[in-house]
ROBA-429853 format. One record per residue (C-alpha): x negated, y negated, z; residue number from 1. Coordinates in steps of 0.1 Angstrom, whole numbers. Each point is the difference from the previous one (the first is absolute). Layout:
@x=X y=Y z=Z i=NUM
...
# end
This chain:
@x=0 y=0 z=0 i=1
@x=-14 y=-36 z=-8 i=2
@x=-6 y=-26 z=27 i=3
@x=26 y=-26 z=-5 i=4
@x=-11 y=-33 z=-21 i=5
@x=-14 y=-25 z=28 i=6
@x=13 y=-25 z=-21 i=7
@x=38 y=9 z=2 i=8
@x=16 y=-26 z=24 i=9
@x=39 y=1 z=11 i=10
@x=5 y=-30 z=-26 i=11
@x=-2 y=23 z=-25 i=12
@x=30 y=21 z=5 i=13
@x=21 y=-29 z=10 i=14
@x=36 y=-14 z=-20 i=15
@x=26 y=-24 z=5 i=16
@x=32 y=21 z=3 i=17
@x=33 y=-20 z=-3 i=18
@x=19 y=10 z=34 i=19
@x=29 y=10 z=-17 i=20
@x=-19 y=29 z=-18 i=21
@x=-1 y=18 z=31 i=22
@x=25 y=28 z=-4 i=23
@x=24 y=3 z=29 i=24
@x=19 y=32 z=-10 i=25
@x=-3 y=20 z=-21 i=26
@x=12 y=7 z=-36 i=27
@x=43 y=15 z=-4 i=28
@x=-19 y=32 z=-9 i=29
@x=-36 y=10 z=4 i=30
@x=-9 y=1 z=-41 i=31
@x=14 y=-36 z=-3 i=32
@x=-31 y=-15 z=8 i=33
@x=-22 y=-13 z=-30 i=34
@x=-33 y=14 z=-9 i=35
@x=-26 y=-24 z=-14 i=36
@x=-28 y=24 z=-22 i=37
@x=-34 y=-10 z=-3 i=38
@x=-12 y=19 z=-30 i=39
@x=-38 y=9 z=-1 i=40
@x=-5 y=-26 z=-29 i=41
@x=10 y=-29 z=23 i=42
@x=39 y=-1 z=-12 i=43
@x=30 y=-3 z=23 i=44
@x=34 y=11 z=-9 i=45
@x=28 y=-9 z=21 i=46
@x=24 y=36 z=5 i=47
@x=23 y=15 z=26 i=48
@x=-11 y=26 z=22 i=49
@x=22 y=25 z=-16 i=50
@x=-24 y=-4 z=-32 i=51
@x=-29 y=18 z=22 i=52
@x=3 y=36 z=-16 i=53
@x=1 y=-15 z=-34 i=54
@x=-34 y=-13 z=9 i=55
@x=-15 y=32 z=9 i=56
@x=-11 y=29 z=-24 i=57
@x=7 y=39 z=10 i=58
@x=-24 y=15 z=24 i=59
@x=-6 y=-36 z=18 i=60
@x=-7 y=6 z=38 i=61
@x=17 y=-26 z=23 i=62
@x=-11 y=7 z=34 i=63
@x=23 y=-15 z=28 i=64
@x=-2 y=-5 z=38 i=65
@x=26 y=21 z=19 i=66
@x=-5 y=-21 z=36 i=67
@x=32 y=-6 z=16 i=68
@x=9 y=-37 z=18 i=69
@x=8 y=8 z=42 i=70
@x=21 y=-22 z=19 i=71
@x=-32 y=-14 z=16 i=72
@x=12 y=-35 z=17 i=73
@x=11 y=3 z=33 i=74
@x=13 y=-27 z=22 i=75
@x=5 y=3 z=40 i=76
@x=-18 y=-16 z=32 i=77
@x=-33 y=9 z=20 i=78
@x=14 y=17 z=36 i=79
@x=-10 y=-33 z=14 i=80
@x=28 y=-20 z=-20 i=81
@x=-15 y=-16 z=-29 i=82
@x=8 y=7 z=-32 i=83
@x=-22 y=21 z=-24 i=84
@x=2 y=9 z=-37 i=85
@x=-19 y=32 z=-16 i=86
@x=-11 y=11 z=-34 i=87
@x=-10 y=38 z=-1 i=88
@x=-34 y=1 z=-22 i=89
@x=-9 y=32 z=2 i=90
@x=16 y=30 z=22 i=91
@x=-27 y=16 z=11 i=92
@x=15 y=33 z=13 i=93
@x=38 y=8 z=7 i=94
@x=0 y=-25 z=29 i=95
@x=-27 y=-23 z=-3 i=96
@x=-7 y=-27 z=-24 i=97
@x=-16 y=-34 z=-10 i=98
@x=16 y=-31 z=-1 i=99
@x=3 y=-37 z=-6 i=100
@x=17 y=-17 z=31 i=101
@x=10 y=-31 z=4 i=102
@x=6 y=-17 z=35 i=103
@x=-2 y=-33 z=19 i=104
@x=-29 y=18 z=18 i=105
@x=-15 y=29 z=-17 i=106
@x=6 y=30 z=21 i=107
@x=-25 y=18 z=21 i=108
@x=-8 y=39 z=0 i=109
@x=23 y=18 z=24 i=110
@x=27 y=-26 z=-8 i=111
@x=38 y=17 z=-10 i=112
@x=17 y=-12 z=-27 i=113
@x=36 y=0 z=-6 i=114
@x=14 y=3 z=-39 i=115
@x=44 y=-3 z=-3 i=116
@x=2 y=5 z=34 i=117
@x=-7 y=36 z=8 i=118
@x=-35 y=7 z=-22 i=119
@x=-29 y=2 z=25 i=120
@x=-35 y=-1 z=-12 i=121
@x=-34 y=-6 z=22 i=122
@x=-30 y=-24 z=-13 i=123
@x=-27 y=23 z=7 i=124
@x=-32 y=-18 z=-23 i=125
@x=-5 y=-29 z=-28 i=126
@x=-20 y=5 z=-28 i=127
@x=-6 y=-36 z=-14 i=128
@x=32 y=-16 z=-15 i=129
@x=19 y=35 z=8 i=130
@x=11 y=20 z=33 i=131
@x=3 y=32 z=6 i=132
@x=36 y=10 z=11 i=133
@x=12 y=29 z=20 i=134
@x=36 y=12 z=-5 i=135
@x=22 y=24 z=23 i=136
@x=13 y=19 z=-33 i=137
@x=-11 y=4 z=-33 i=138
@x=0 y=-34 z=-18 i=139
@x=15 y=10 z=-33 i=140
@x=33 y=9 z=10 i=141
@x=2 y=-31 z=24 i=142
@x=-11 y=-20 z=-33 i=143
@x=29 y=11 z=-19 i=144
@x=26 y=-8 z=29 i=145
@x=-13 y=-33 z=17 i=146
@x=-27 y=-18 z=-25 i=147
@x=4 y=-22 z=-29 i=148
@x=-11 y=0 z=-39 i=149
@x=-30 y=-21 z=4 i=150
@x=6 y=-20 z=-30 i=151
@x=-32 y=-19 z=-11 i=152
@x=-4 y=-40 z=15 i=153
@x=10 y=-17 z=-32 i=154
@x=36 y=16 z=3 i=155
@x=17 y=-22 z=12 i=156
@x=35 y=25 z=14 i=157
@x=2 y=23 z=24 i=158
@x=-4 y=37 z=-10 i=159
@x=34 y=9 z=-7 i=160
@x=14 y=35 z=-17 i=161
@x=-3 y=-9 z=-37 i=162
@x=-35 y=-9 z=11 i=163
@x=-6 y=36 z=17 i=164
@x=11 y=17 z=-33 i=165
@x=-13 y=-27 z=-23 i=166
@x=-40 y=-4 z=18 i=167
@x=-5 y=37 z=-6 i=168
@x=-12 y=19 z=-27 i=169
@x=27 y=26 z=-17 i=170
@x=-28 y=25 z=12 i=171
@x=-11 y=-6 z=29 i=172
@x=-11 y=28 z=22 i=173
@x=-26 y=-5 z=24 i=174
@x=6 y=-24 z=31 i=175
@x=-27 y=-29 z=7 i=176
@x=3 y=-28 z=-17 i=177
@x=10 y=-32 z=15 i=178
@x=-1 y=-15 z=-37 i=179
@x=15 y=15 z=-28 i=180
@x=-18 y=8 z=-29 i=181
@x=17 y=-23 z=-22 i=182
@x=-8 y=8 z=-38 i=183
@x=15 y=30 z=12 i=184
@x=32 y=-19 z=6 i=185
@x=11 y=-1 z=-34 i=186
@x=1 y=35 z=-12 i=187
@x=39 y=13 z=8 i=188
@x=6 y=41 z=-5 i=189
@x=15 y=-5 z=-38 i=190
@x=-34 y=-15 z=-10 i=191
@x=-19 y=26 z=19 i=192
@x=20 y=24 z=-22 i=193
@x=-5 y=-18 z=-30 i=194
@x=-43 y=-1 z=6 i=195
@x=6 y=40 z=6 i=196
@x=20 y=5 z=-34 i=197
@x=-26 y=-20 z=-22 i=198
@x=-24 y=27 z=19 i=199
@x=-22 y=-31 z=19 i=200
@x=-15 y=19 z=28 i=201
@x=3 y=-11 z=35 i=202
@x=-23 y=4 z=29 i=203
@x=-3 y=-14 z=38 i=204
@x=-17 y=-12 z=24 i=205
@x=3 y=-14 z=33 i=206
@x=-10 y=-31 z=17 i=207
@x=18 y=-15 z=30 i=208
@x=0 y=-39 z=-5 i=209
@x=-9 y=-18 z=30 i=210
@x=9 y=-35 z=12 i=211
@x=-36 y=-11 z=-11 i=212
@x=12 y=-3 z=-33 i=213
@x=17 y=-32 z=6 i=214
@x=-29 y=-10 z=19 i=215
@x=-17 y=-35 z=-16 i=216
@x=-34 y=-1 z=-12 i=217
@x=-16 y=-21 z=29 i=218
@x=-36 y=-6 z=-16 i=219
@x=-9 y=-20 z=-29 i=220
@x=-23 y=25 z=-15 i=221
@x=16 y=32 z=-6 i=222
@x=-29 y=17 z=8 i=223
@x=-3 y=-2 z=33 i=224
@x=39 y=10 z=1 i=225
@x=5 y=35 z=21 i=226
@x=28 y=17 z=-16 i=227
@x=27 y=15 z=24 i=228
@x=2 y=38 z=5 i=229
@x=29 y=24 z=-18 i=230
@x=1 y=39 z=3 i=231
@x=3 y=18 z=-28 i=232
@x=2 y=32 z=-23 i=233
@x=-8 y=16 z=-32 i=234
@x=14 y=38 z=-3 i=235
@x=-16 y=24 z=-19 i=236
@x=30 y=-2 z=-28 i=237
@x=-5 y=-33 z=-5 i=238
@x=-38 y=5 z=-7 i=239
@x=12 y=28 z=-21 i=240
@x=22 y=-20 z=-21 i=241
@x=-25 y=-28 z=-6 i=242
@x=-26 y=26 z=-11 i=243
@x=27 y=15 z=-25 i=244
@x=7 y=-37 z=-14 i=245
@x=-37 y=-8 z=-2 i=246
@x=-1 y=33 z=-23 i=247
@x=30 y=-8 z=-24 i=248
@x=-15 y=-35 z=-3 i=249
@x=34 y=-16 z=16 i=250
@x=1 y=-32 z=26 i=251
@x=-1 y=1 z=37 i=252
@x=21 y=-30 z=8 i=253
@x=4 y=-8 z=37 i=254
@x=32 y=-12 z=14 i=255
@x=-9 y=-29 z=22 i=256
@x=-32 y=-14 z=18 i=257
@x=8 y=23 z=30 i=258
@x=-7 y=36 z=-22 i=259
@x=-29 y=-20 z=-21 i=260
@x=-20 y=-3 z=38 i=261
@x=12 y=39 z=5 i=262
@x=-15 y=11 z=-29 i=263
@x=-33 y=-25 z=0 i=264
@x=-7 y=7 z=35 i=265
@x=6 y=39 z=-6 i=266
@x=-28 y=0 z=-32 i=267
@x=-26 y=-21 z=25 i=268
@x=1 y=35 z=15 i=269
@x=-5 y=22 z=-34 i=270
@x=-40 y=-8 z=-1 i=271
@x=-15 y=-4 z=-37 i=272
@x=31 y=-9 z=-24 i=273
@x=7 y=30 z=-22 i=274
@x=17 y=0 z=-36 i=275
@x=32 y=-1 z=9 i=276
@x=-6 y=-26 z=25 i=277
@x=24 y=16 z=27 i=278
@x=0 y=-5 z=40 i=279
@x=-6 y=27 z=25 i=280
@x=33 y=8 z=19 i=281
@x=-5 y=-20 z=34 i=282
@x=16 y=-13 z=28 i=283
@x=-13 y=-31 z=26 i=284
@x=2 y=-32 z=4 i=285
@x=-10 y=-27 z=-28 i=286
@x=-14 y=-35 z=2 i=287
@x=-8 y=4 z=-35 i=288
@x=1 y=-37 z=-9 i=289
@x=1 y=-10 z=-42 i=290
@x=-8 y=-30 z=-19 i=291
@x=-12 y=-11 z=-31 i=292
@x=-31 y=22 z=-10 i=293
@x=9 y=30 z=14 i=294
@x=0 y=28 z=-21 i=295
@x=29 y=24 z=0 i=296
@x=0 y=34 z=-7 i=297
@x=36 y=17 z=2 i=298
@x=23 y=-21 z=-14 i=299
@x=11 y=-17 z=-36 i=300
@x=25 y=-22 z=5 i=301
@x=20 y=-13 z=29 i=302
@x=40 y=-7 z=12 i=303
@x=-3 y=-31 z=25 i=304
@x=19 y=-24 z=8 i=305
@x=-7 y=-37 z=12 i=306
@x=-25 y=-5 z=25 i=307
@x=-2 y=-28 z=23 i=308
@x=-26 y=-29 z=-7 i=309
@x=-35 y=12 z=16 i=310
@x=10 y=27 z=11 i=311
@x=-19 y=34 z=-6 i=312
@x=22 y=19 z=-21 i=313
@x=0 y=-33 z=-22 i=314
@x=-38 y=8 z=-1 i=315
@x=7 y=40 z=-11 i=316
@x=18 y=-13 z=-26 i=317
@x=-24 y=-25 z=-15 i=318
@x=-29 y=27 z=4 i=319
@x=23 y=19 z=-24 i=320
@x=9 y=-24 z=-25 i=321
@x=-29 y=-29 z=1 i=322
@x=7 y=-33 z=22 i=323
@x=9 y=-18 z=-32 i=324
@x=20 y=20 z=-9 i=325
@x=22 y=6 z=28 i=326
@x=1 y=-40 z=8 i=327
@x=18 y=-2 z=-41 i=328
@x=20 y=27 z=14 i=329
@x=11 y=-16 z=27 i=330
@x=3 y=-32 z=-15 i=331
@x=23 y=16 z=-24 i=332
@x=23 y=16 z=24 i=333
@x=5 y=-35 z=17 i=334
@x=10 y=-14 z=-32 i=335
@x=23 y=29 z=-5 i=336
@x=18 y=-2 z=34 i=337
@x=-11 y=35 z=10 i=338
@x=4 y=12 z=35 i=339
@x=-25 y=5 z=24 i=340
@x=-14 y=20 z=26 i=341
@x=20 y=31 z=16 i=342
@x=35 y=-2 z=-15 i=343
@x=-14 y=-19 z=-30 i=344
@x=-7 y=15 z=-37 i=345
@x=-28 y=19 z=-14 i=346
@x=-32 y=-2 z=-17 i=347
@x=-17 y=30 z=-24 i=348
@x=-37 y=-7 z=-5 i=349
@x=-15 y=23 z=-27 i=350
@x=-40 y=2 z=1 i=351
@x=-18 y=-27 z=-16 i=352
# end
């Protein structure tokens, strides 16, 4: 992997993004959205997403991440009184888990915390900006009956029950996330069909999307930026099924920034880069941070949708596609009253 460009400052991922761009809800049905294509020549074309398998050739791989959203916002008081608000991270083990906690005063270890009245957990360490939290039960099922959707800070609703159906993927699977993995959010089970009748493979991985991802950039060179941490994995199949697309001489297109960092940070493990340029199957945590230089070597293309300004995924992108060209990009879908970020439209960016 290259050392990222010294050079690279946070001014060079940044836009101005009219407020009103900022999607609020998301499309009447998930396919509705529009799709902006970046074709490898430099073009864009303005489609619908429903114009995706008319895009791809028979024998494509699209490989998607099948993390599931939990209910991980919790609301409730410290035993002492004051009131306390909890984002779940990372569970840990069936009771234990990491979290962000806000507080008037942030709570000690061996302090009790009280979620909707009846939830107990224990403070019993901090790691840094997270503590570790330890429940009476396991968490999961407490998730599902007393947290909240944690819906990402530019949203500007509550989570309500079109959102609980709506910021979740058709094929979800796995529970972890606290953020949806949201190119995924435009895929509904009749396209899904459609892909598998125009025989476009599908594969999976997994990668539970932690609250870091809405974390600013805080340092003016990206350099010295230390990327948050997200578990992952890469089955076997899936290795499998980029090997067999390597040897037909078919794509391997990624569905989102979340399964391009599952399968980058799964080949940093495969040693020397083979022919068929395939990661090892692997599962661990990832700081695996991209930007412009570094040199990929799974995927072909990429699904995405529209990243904030400076954030990290913003700098995925343009590692993809070239900082010029993903500032014309953007600049076009301004122009074109795309929306943006999580319930926003689409991008597909072909290889240069």
């Amino acid at each position: 992997m290259l050392p990222i460009d010294p050079s690279l400052s946070i001014a060079d991922f940044d836009y101005e993004l009219p407020e009103e761009l900022i999607a609020q809800t998301p499309p009447a049905t998930r396919t509705d959205s529009r799709l902006l294509l970046l074709e490898a020549d430099g073009g864009l074309q303005d489609l619908r997403f429903s114009a995706l398998p008319d895009l791809l050739q028979p024998g494509d791989l699209l490989i998607f991440n099948d993390t599931k959203v939990i209910k991980a916002r919790l609301y409730g008081q410290k035993d002492s009184g004051g009131r306390v608000e909890a984002l779940i991270e990372r569970i840990l083990e069936p009771t234990r888990a990491l979290a962000h906690v806000r507080a008037s005063k942030s709570p000690r270890p061996g302090t009790t915390l009280i979620f909707d009245g009846e939830v107990r957990c224990q403070v019993t360490a901090r790691h840094e900006d997270l503590f570790e939290l330890q429940f009476e039960a396991d968490i999961l099922p407490l998730l599902d009956r007393h947290g909240n959707l944690p819906l990402p800070p530019y949203i500007k609703h509550n989570a309500d029950q079109e959102d609980e159906t709506r910021y979740q993927t058709v094929y979800a699977r796995h529970p972890g996330a606290v953020a949806a993995p949201t190119a995924g959010l435009h895929f509904d089970q009749a396209l899904m069909q459609h892909l598998q009748d125009k025989r476009i493979d599908t594969a999976w991985v997994t990668l539970h999307v932690g609250a870091g991802t809405f974390q600013p950039v805080r340092v003016d060179k990206i350099s010295e930026h230390i990327m948050h941490a997200e578990w992952y994995t890469v089955p076997q199949e899936t290795v499998d099924a980029i090997a067999a697309a390597r040897s037909r001489g078919a794509r391997v297109i990624a569905v989102g920034t979340t399964s391009v960092r599952a399968l980058e940070s799964a080949a940093q493990q495969a040693g020397t880069v083979d022919d068929l340029r395939c990661p090892r199957a692997h599962s661990a945590d990832t700081q695996l941070f991209i930007t412009p230089g570094y040199e990929f070597r799974v995927i072909d293309g990429l699904i995405t949708n529209f990243h904030l300004p400076q954030s990290t995924l913003l700098m995925l992108v343009s590692a993809l596609t070239g900082r010029e060209r993903m500032h014309r990009a953007y600049r076009h879908a301004i122009e074109q009253r795309y929306r943006f970020f999580s319930y926003g439209d689409a991008m597909f960016i072909t290889p240069r």
